[in-house]
Chimera marker file (.cmm) of the C-alpha trace (Angstrom):
<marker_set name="trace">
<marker id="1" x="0.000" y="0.000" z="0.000" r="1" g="1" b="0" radius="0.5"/>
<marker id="2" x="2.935" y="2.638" z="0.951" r="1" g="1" b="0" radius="0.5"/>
<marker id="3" x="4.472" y="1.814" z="-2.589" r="1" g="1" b="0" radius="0.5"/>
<marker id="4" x="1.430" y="2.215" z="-3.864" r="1" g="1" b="0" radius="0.5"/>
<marker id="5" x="0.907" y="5.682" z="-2.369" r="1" g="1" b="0" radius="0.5"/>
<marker id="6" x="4.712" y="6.942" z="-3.039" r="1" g="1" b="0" radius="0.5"/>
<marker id="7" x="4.042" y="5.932" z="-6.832" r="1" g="1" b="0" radius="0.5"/>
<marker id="8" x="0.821" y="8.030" z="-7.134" r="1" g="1" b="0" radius="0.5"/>
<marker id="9" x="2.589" y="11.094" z="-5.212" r="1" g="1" b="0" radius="0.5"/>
<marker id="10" x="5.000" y="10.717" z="-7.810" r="1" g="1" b="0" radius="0.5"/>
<marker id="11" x="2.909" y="10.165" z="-10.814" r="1" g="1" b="0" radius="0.5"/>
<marker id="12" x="0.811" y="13.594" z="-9.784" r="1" g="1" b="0" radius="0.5"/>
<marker id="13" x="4.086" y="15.663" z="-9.233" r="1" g="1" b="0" radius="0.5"/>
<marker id="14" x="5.317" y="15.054" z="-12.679" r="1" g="1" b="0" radius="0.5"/>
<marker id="15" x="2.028" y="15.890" z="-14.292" r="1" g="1" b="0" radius="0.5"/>
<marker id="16" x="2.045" y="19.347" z="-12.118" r="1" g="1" b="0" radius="0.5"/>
<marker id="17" x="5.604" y="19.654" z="-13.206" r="1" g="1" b="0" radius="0.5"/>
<marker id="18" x="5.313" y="19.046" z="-16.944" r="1" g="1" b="0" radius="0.5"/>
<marker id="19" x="1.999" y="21.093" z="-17.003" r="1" g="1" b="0" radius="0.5"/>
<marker id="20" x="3.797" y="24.210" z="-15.606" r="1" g="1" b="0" radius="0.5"/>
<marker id="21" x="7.114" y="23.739" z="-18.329" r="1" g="1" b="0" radius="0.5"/>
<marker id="22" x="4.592" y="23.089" z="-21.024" r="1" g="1" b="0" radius="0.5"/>
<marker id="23" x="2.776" y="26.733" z="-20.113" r="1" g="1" b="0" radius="0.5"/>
<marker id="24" x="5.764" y="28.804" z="-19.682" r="1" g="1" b="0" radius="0.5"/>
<marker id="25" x="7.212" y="27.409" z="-22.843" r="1" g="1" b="0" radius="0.5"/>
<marker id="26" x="3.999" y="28.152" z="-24.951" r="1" g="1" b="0" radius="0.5"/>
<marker id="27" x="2.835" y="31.141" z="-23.325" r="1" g="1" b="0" radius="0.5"/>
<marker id="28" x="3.665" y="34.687" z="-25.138" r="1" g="1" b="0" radius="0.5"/>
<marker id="29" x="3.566" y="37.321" z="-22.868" r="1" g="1" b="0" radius="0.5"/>
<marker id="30" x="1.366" y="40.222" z="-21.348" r="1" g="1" b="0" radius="0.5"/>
<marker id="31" x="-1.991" y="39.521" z="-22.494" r="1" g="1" b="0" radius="0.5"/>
<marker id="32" x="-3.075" y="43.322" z="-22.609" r="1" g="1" b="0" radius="0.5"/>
<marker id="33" x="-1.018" y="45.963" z="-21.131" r="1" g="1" b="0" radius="0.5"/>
<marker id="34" x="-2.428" y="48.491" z="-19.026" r="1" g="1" b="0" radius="0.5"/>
<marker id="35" x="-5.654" y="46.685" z="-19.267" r="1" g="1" b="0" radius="0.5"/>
<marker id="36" x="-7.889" y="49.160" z="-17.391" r="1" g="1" b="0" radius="0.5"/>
<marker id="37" x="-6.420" y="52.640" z="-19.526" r="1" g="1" b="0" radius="0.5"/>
<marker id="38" x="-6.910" y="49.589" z="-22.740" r="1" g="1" b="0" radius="0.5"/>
<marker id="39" x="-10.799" y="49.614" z="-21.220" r="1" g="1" b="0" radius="0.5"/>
<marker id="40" x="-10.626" y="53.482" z="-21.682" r="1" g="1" b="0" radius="0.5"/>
<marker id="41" x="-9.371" y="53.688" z="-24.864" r="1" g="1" b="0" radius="0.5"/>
<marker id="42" x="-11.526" y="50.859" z="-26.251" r="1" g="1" b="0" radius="0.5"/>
<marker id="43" x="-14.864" y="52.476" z="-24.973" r="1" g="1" b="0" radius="0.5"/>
<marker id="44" x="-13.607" y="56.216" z="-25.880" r="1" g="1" b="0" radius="0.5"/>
<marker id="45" x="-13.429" y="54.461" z="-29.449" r="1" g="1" b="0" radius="0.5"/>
<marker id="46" x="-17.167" y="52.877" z="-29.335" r="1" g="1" b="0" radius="0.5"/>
<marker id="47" x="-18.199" y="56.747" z="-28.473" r="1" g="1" b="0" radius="0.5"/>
<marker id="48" x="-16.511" y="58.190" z="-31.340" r="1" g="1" b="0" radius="0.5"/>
<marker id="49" x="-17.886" y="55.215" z="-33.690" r="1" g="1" b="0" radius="0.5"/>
<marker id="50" x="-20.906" y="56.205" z="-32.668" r="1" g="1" b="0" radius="0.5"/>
<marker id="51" x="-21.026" y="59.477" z="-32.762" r="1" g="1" b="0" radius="0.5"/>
<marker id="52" x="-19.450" y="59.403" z="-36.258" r="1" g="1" b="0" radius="0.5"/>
<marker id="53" x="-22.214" y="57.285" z="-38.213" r="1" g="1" b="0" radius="0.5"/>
<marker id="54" x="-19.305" y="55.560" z="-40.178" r="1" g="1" b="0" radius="0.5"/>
<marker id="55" x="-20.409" y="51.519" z="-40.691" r="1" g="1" b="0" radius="0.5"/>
<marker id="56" x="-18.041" y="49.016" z="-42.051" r="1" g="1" b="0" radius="0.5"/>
<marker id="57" x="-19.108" y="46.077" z="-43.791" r="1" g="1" b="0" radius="0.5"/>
<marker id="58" x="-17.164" y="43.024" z="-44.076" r="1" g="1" b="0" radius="0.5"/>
<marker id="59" x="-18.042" y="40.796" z="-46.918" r="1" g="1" b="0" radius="0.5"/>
<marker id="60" x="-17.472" y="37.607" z="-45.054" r="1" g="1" b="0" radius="0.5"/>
<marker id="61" x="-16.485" y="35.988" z="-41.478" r="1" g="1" b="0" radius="0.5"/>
<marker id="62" x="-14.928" y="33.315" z="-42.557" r="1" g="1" b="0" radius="0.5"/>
<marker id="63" x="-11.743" y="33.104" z="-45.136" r="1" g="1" b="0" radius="0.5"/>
<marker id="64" x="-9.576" y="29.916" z="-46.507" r="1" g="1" b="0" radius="0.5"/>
<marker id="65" x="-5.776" y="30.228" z="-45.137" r="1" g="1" b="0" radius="0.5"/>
<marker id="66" x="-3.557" y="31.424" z="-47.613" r="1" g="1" b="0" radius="0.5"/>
<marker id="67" x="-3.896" y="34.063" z="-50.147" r="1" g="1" b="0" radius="0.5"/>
<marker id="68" x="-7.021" y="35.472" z="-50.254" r="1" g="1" b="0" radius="0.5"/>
<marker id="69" x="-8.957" y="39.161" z="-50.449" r="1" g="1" b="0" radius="0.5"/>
<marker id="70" x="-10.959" y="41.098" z="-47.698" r="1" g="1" b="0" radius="0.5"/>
<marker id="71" x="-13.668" y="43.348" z="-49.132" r="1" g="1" b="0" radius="0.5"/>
<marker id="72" x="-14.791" y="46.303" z="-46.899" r="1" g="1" b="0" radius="0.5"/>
<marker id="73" x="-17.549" y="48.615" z="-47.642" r="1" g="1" b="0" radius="0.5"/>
<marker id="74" x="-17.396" y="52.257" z="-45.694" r="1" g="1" b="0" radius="0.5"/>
<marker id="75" x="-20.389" y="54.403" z="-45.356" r="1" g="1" b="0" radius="0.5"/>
<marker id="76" x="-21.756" y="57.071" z="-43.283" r="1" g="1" b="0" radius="0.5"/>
<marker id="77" x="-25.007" y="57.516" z="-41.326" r="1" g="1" b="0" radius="0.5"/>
<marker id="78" x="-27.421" y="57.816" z="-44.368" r="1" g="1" b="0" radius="0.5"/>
<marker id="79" x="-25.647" y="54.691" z="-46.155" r="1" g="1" b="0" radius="0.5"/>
<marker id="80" x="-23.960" y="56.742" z="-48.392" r="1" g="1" b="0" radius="0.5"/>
<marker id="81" x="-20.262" y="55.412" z="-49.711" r="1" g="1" b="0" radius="0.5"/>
<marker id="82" x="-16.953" y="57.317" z="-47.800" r="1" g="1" b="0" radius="0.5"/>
<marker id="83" x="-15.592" y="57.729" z="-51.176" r="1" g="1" b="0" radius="0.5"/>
<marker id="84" x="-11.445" y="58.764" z="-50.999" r="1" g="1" b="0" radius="0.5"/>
<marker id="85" x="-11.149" y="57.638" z="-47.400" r="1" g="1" b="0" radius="0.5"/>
<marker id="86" x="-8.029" y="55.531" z="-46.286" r="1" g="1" b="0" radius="0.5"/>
<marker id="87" x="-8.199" y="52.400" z="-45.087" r="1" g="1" b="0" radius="0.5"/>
<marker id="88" x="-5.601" y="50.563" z="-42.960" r="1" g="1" b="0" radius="0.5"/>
<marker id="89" x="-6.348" y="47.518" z="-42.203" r="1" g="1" b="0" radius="0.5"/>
<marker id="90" x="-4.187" y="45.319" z="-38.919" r="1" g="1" b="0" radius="0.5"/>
<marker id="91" x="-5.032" y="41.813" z="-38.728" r="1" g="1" b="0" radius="0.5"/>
<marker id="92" x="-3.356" y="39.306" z="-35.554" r="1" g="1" b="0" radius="0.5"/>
<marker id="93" x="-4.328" y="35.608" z="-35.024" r="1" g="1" b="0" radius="0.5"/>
<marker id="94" x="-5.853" y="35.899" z="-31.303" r="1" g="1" b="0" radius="0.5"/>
<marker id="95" x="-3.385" y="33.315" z="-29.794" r="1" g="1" b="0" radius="0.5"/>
<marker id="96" x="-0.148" y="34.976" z="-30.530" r="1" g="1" b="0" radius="0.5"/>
<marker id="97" x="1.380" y="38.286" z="-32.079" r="1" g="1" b="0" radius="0.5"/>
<marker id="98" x="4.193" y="36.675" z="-34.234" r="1" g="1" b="0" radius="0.5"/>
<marker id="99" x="1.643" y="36.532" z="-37.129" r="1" g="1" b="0" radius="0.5"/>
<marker id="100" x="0.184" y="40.441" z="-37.005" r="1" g="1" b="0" radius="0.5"/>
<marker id="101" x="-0.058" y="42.146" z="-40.665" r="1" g="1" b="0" radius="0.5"/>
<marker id="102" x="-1.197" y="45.177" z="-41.631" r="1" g="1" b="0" radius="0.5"/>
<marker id="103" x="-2.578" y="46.629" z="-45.006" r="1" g="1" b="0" radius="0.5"/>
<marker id="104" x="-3.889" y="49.691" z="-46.312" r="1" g="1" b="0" radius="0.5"/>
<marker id="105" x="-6.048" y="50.873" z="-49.418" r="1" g="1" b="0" radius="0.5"/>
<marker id="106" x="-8.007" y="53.948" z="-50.507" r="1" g="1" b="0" radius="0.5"/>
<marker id="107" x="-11.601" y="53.804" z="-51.096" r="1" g="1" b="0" radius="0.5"/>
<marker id="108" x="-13.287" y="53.600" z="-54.465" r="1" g="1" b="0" radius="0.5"/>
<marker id="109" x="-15.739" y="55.731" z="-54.947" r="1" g="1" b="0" radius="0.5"/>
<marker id="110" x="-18.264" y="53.534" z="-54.319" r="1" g="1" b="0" radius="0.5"/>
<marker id="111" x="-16.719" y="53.331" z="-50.780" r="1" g="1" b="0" radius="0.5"/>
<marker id="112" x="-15.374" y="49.841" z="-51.172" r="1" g="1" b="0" radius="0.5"/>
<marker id="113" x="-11.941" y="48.944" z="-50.782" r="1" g="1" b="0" radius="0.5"/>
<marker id="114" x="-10.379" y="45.400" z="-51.788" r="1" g="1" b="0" radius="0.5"/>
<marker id="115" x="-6.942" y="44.030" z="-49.858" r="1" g="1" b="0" radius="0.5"/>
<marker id="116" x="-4.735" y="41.425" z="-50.633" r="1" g="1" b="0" radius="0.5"/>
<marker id="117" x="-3.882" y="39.638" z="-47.772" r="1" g="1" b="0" radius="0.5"/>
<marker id="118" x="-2.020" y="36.391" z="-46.650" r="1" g="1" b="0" radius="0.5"/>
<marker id="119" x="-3.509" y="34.481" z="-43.641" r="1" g="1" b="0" radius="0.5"/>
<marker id="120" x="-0.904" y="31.981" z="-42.847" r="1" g="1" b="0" radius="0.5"/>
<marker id="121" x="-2.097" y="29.958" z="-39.982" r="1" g="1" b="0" radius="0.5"/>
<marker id="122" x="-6.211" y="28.984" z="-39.547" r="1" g="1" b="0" radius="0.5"/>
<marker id="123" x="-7.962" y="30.233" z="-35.969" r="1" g="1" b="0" radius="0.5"/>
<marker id="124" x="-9.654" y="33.171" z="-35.074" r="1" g="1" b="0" radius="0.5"/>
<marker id="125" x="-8.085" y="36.699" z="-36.687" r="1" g="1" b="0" radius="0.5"/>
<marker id="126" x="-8.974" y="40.060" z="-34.984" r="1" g="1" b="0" radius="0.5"/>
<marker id="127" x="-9.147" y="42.483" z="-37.522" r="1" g="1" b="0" radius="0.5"/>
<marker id="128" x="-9.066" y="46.032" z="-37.465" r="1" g="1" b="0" radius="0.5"/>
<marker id="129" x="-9.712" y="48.982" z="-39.483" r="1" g="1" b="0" radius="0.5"/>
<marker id="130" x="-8.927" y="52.480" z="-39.150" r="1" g="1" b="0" radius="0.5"/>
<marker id="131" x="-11.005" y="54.916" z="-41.520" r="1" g="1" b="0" radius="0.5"/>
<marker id="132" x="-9.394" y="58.227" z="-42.172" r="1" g="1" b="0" radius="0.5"/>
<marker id="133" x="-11.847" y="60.739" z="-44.125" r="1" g="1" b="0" radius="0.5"/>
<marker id="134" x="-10.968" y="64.721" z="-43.994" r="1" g="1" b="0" radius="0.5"/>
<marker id="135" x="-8.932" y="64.722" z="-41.163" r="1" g="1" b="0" radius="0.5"/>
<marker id="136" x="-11.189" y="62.403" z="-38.775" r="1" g="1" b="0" radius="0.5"/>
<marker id="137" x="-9.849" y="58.732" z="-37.836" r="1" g="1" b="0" radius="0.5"/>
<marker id="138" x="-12.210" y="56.412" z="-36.434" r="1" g="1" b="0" radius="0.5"/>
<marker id="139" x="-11.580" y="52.635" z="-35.843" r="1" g="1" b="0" radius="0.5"/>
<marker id="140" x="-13.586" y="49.444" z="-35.552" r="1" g="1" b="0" radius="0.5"/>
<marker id="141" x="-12.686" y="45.904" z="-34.657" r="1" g="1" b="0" radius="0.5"/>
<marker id="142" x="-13.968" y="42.773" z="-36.794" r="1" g="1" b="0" radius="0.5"/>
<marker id="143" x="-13.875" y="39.379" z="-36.555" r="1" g="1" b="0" radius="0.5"/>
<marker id="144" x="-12.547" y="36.483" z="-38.908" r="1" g="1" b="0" radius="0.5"/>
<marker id="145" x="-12.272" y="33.072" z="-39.093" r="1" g="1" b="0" radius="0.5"/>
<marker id="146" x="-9.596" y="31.710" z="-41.022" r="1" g="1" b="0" radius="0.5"/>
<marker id="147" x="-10.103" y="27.856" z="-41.937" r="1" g="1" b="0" radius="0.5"/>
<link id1="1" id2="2" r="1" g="1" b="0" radius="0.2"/>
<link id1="2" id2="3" r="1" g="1" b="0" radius="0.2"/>
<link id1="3" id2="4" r="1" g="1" b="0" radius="0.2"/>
<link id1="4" id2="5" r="1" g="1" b="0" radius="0.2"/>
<link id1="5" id2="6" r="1" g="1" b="0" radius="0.2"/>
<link id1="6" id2="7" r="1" g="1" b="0" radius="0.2"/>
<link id1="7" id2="8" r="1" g="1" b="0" radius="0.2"/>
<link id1="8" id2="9" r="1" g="1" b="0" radius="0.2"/>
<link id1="9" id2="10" r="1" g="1" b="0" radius="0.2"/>
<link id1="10" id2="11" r="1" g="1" b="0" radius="0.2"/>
<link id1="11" id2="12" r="1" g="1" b="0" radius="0.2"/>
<link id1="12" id2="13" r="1" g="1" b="0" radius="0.2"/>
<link id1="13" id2="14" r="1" g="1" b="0" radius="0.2"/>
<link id1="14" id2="15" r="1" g="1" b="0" radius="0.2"/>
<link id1="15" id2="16" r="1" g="1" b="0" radius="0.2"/>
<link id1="16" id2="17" r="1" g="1" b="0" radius="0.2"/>
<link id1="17" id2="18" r="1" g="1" b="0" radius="0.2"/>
<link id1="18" id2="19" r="1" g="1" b="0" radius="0.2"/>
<link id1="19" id2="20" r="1" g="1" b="0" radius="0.2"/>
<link id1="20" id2="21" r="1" g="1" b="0" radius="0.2"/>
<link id1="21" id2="22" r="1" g="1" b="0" radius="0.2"/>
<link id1="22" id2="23" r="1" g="1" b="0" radius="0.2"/>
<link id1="23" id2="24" r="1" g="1" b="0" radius="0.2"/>
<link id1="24" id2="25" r="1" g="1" b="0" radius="0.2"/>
<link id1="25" id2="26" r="1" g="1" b="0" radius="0.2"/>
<link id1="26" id2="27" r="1" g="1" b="0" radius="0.2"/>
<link id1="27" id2="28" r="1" g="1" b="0" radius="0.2"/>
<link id1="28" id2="29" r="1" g="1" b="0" radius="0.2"/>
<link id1="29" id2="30" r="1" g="1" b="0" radius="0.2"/>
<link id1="30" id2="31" r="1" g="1" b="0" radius="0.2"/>
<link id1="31" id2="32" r="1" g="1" b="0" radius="0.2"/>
<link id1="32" id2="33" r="1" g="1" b="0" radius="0.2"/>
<link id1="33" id2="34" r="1" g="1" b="0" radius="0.2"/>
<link id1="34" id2="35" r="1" g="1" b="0" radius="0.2"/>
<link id1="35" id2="36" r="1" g="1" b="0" radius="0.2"/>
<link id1="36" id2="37" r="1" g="1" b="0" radius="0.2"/>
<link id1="37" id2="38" r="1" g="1" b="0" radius="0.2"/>
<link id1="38" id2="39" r="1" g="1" b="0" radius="0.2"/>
<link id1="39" id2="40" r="1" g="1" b="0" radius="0.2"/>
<link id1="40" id2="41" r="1" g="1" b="0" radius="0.2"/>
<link id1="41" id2="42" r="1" g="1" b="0" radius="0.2"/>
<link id1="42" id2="43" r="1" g="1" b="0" radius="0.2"/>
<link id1="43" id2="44" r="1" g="1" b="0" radius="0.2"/>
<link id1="44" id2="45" r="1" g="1" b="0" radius="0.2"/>
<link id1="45" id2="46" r="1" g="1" b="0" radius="0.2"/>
<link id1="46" id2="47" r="1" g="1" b="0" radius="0.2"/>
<link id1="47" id2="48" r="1" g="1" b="0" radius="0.2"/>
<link id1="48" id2="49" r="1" g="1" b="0" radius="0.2"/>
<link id1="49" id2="50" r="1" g="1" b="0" radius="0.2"/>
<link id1="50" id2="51" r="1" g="1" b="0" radius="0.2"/>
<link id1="51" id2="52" r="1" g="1" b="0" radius="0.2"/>
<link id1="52" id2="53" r="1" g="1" b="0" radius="0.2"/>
<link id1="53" id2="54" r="1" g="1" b="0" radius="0.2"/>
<link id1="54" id2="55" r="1" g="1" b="0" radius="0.2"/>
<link id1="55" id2="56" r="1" g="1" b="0" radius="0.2"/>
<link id1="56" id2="57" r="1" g="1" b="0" radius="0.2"/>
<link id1="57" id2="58" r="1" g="1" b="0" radius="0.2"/>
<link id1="58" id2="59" r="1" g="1" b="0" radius="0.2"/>
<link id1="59" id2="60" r="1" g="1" b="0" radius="0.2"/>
<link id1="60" id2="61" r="1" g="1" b="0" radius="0.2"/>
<link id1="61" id2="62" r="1" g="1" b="0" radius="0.2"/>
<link id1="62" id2="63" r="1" g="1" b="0" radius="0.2"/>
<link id1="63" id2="64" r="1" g="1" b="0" radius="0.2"/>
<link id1="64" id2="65" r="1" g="1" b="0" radius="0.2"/>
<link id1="65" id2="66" r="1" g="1" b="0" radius="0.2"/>
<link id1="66" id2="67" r="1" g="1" b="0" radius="0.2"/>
<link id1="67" id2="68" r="1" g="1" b="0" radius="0.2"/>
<link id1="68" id2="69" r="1" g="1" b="0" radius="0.2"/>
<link id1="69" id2="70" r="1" g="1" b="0" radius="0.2"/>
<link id1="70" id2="71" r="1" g="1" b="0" radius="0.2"/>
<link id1="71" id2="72" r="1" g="1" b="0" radius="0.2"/>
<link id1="72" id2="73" r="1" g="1" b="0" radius="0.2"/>
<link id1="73" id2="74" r="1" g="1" b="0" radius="0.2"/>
<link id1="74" id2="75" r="1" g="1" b="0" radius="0.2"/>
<link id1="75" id2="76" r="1" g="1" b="0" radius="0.2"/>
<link id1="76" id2="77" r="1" g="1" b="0" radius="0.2"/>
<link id1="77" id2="78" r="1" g="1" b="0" radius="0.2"/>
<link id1="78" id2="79" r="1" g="1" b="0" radius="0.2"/>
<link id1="79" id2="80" r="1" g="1" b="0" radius="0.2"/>
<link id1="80" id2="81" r="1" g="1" b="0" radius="0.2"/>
<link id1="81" id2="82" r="1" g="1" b="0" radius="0.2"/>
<link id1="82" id2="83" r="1" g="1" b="0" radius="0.2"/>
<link id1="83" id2="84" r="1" g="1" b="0" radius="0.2"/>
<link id1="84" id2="85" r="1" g="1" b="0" radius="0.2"/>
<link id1="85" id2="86" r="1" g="1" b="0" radius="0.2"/>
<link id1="86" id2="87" r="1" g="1" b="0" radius="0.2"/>
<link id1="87" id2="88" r="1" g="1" b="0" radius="0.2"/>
<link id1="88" id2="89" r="1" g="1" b="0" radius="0.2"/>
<link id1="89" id2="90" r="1" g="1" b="0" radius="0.2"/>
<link id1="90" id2="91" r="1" g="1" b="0" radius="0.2"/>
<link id1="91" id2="92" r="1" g="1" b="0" radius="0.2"/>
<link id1="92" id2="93" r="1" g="1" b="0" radius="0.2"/>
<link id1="93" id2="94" r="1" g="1" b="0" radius="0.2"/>
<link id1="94" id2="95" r="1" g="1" b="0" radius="0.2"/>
<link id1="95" id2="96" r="1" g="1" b="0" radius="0.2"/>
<link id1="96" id2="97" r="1" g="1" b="0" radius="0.2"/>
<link id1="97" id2="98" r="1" g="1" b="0" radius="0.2"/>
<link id1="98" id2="99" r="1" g="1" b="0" radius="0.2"/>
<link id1="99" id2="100" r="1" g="1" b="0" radius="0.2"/>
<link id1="100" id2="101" r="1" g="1" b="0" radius="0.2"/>
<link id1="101" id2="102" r="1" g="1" b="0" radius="0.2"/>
<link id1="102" id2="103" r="1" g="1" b="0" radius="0.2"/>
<link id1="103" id2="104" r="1" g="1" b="0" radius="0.2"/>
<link id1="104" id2="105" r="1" g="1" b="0" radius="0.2"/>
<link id1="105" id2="106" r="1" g="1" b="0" radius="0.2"/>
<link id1="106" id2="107" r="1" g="1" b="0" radius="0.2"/>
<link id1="107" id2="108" r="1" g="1" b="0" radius="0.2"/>
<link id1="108" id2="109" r="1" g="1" b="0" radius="0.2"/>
<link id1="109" id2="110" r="1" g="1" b="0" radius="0.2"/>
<link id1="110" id2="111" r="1" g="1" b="0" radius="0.2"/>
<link id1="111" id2="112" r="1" g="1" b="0" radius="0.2"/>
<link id1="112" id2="113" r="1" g="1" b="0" radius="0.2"/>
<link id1="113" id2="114" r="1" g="1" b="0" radius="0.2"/>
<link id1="114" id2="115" r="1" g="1" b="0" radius="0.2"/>
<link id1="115" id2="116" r="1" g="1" b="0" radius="0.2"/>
<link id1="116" id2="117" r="1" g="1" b="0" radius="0.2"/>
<link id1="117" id2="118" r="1" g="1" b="0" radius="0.2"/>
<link id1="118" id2="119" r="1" g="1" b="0" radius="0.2"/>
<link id1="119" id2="120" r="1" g="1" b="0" radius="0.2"/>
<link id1="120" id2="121" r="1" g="1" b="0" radius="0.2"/>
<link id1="121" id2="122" r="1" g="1" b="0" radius="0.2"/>
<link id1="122" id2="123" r="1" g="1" b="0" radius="0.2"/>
<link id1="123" id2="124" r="1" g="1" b="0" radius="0.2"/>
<link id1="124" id2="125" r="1" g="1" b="0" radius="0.2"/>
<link id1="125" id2="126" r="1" g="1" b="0" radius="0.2"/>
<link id1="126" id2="127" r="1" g="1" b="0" radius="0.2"/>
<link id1="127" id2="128" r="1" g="1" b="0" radius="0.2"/>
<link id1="128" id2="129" r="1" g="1" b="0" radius="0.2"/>
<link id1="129" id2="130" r="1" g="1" b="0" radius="0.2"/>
<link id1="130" id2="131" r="1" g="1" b="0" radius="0.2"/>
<link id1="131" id2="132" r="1" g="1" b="0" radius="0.2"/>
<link id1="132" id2="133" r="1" g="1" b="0" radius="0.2"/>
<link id1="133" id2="134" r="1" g="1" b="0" radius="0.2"/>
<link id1="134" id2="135" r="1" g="1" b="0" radius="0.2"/>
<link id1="135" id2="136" r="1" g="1" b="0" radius="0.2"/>
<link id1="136" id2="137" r="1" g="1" b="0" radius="0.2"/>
<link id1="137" id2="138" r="1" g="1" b="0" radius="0.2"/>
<link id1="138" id2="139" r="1" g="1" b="0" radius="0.2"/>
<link id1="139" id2="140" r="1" g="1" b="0" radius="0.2"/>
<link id1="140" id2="141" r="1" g="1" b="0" radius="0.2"/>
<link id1="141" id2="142" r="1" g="1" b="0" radius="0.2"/>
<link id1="142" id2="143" r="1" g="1" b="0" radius="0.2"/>
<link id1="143" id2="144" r="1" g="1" b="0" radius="0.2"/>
<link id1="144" id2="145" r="1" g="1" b="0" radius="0.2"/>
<link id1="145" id2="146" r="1" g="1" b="0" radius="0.2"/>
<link id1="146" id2="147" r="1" g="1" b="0" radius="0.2"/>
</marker_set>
């Protein structure tokens, strides 16, 4: 019975021990920093979205890895197309930052704007886009799935 007790001690300390190497191995780093000034920032940002009237349309949530394009329409409170705005667009895979991209375009003037982009790894990809029309910058966070 001891032996048996001394082996399943032993058995549970080298689970707890290879759990903790596997974690500090795969994790990345600081989550968010400054997470309550983030919280700030991030609902200063819904405000000004709001206030603006600017929508942005995505024309799909869900993308093949690889080489692809993301269309995004840009309008303003009556629906009307943000012709000649720029568009930057900042895309990271949400488990890790080595994969972050960014891209920019201008707008057509039917307010659509077409990017090139790579997506090299499948998962969930925040994405998101800063409009810049006569001097005004307003940004709004998507959601894509590569697969």
């Amino acid at each position: 019975m001891r032996t048996f007790l001394i082996i399943v001690v032993i058995i549970g300390l080298a689970s707890v021990a290879a759990t903790i190497i596997v974690g500090l191995r795969s994790f990345d780093g600081t989550v968010v920093k400054e997470p309550y000034e983030t919280g700030l920032r991030f609902d200063a940002a819904r405000k000004e979205r709001e206030a603006s009237g600017w929508h942005v349309t995505m024309d799909r949530d869900r993308i093949p890895v690889g080489r692809g394009t993301l269309k995004l329409r840009i309008s303003d409170r009556e629906g009307k197309a943000l012709a000649d705005a720029e568009v930057t667009v900042s895309m990271s895979l949400l488990t890790t930052d080595r994969y972050d991209r960014e891209y920019s375009a201008q707008t057509s003037g039917s307010g659509v704007c077409v990017f090139p982009i790579d997506i090299p790894k499948a998962g969930p990809w925040s994405v998101r886009i800063t409009v810049t029309d006569q001097g005004t910058s307003i940004q709004f966070e998507e959601m894509l799935t590569a697969e």
